[in-house]
C-alpha positions in Angstrom: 19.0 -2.4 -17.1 20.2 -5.6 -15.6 16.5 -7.4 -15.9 18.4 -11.0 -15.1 20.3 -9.0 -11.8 16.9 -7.8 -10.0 15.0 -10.2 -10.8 17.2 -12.8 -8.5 16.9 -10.0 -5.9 13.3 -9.9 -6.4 12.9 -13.7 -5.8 14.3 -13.2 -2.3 10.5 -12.5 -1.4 9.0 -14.6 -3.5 7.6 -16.5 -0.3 5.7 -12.9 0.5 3.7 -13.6 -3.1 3.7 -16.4 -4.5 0.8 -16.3 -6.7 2.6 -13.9 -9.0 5.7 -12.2 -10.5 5.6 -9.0 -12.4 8.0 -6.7 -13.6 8.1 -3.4 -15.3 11.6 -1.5 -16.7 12.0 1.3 -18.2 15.7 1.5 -19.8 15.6 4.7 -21.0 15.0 6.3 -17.6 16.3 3.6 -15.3 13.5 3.0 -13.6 12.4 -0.6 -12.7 9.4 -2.0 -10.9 9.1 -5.5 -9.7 6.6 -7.3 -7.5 5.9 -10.4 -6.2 1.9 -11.0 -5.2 0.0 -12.4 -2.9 -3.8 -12.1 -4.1 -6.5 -11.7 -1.6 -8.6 -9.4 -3.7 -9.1 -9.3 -7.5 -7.5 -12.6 -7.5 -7.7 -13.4 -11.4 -7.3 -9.5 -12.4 -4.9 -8.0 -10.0 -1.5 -8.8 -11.4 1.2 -6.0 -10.3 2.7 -3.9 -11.8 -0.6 -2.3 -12.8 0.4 -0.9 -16.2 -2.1 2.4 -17.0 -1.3 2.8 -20.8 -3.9 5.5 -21.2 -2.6 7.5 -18.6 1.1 6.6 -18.1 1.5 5.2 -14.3 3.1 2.2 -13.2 2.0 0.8 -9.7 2.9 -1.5 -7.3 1.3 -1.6 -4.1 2.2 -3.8 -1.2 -1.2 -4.0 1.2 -5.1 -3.1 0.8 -6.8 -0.4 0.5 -10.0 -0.6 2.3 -11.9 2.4 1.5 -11.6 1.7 -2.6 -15.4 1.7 -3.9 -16.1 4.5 -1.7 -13.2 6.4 -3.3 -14.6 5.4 -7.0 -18.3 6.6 -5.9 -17.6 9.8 -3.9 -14.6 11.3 -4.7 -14.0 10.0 -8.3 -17.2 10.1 -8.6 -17.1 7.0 -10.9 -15.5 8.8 -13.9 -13.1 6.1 -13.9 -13.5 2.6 -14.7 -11.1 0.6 -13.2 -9.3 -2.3 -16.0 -8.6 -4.9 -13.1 -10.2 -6.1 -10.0 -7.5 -5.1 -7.6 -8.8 -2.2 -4.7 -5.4 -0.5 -5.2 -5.7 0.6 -8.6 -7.9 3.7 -7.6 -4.4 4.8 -6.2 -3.6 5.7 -10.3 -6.3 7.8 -10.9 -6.6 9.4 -7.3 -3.0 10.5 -8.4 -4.2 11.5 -11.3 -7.0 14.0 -10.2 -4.9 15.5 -7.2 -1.3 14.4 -7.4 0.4 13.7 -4.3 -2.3 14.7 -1.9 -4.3 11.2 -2.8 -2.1 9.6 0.0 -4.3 11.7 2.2 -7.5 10.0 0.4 -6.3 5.9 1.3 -7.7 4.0 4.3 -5.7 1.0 4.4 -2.1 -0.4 5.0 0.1 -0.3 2.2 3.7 0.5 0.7 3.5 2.0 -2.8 5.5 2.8 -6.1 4.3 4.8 -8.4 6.1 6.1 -11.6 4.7 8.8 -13.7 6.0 8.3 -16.9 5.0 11.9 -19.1 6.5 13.9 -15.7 9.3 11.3 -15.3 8.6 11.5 -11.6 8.0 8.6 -8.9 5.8 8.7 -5.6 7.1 6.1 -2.8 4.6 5.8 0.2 4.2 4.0 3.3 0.8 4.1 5.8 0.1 6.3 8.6 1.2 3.4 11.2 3.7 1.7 8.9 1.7 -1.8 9.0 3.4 -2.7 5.8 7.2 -3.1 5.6 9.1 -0.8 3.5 13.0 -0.3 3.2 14.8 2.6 1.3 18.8 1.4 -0.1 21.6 4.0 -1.4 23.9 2.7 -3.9 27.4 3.9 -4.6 26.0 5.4 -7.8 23.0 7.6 -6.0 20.2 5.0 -7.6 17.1 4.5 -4.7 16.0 1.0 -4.8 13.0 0.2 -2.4 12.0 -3.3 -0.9 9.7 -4.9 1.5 12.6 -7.0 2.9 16.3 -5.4 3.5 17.4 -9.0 2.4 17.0 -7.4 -1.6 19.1 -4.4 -1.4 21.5 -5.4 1.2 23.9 -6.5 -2.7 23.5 -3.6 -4.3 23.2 -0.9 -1.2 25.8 1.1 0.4 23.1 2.2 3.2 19.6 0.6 4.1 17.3 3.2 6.4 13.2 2.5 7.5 11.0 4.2 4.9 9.0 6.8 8.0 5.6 5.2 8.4 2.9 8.6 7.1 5.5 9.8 5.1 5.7 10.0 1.1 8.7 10.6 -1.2 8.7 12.4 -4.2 12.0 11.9 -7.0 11.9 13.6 -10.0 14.8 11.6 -12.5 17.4 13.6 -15.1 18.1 11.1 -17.2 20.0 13.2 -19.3 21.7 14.4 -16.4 21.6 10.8 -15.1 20.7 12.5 -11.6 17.8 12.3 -9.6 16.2 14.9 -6.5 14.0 13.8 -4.0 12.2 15.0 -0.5 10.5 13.5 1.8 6.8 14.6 2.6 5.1 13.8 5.8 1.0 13.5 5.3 -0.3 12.2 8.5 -0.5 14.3 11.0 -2.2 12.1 14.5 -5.2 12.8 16.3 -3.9 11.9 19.3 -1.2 15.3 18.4 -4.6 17.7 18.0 -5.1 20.1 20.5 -8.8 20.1 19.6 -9.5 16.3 20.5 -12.4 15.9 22.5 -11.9 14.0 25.8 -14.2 11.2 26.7 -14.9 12.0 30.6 -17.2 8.7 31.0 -16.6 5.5 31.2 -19.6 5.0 29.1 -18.6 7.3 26.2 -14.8 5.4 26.6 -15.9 1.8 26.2 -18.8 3.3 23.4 -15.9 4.6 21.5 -13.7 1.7 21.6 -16.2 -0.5 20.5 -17.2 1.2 17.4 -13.6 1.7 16.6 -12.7 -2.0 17.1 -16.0 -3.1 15.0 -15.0 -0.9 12.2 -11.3 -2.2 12.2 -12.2 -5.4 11.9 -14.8 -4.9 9.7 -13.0 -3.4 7.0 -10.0 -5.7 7.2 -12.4 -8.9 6.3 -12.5 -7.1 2.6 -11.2 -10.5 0.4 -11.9 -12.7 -2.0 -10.3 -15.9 -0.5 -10.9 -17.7 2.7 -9.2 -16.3 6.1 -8.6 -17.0 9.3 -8.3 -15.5 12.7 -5.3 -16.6 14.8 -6.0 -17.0 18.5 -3.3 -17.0 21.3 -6.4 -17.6 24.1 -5.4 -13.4 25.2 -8.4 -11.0 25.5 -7.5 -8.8 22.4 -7.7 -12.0 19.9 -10.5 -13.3 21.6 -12.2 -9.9 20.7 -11.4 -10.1 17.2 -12.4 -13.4 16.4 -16.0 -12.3 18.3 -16.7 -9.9 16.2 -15.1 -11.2 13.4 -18.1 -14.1 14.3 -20.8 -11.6 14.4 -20.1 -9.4 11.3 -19.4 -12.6 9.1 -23.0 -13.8 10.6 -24.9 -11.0 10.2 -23.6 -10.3 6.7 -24.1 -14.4 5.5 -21.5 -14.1 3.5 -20.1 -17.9 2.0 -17.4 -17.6 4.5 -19.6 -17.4 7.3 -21.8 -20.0 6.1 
């Protein structure tokens, strides 16, 4: 594969990571994985793509996946012991116990390749909101190529679409064939959608909801291992954040909050 060609693409988002480049190809199959990181967690042992030689995935992630240890403890139940640092490498072995259906599993925001070599199959996802950019390109020989930025496969692309926010996409390569097949899976279904979702009558039980909601959301977003910052316009929804961004950081003592 043209290593030299994509690489020059891939630099065209270098300024979205530029603590690292990465890439993976695979000749033989014509797959090819590149990444450019930004490391807020695992910072030393989270350079992507994640390589799992004992199992045969390649992963790249784009995002954070908040619920990670919990996913380690109580669903993996800690059968796995993970060979970097970086939250989004349970996504290999989630996808290794239950195939697909981890997607299902991940609270956080992300866009995610991930090639299983032995079935020759890759898994493309995007979050339930789509906080996380993620772009699907045709070429004029039927190859998908998949980017954060259109600015990568606008060269090589015939035809650049939105990859659906909650939606996954399964491709199963022929190389021998040199074709590929591929669907489209949608996994999140809203709450908002459910007949069975309770309505809050009270004003009471309303703002007692949105609070808990709102302090969890932020809560779980302060999960790094560099220092942050919260960016305030002087409106009432960043004001909110940065107060109980002020509180948690407080109550918890962490070094950022000293």
């Amino acid at each position: 594969m043209r290593r030299k060609h994509f690489l020059e693409l891939s630099k065209r988002i270098r300024h979205r990571g530029p603590d690292w480049n990465g890439i993976y190809i695979n000749s033989e199959n014509n797959v090819l994985i590149s990444h450019e990181r930004l490391a807020i967690v695992g910072v030393d042992q989270g350079s992507q793509p994640i390589v799992n030689t004992k199992y045969n995935y390649v992963l790249s992630v784009n995002g954070e996946i908040y619920n990670y240890r919990e996913l380690y403890e109580h669903v993996l139940h800690n059968k796995y012991v993970p060979e970097t640092h970086s939250d989004c490498e349970v996504i290999i072995y989630l996808y290794h116990e239950f195939g697909d259906k981890c997607v299902k599993m991940l609270d956080g925001i992300f866009s995610f390749i991930l090639y299983d070599i032995n079935q020759n199959r890759v898994l493309v996802s995007r979050d339930p909101i789509g906080i996380t950019p993620c772009y699907l390109g045709k070429t004029s020989k039927g190859e998908l190529m998949f980017s954060s930025e259109m600015k990568v496969l606008d060269t090589d692309c015939e035809s650049i679409e939105t990859f659906p926010p909650g939606h996954s996409l399964i491709i199963d390569v022929d190389p021998n064939k040199n074709t590929l097949s591929y669907i489209y899976q949608k996994y999140y279904e809203p709450l908002w959608d459910s007949p069975e979702i309770k309505i809050y009558e009270t004003e009471k039980e309303i703002t007692t909801k949105i609070n808990k909601a709102l302090t969890r959301s932020v809560e779980k977003r302060l999960m790094c291992d560099v220092p942050f910052g919260v960016l305030l316009s002087g409106g009432l929804d960043s004001s909110l954040v940065a107060s109980i961004t002020s509180r948690l950081i407080r109550n918890k003592k962490t070094m950022w909050g000293s």
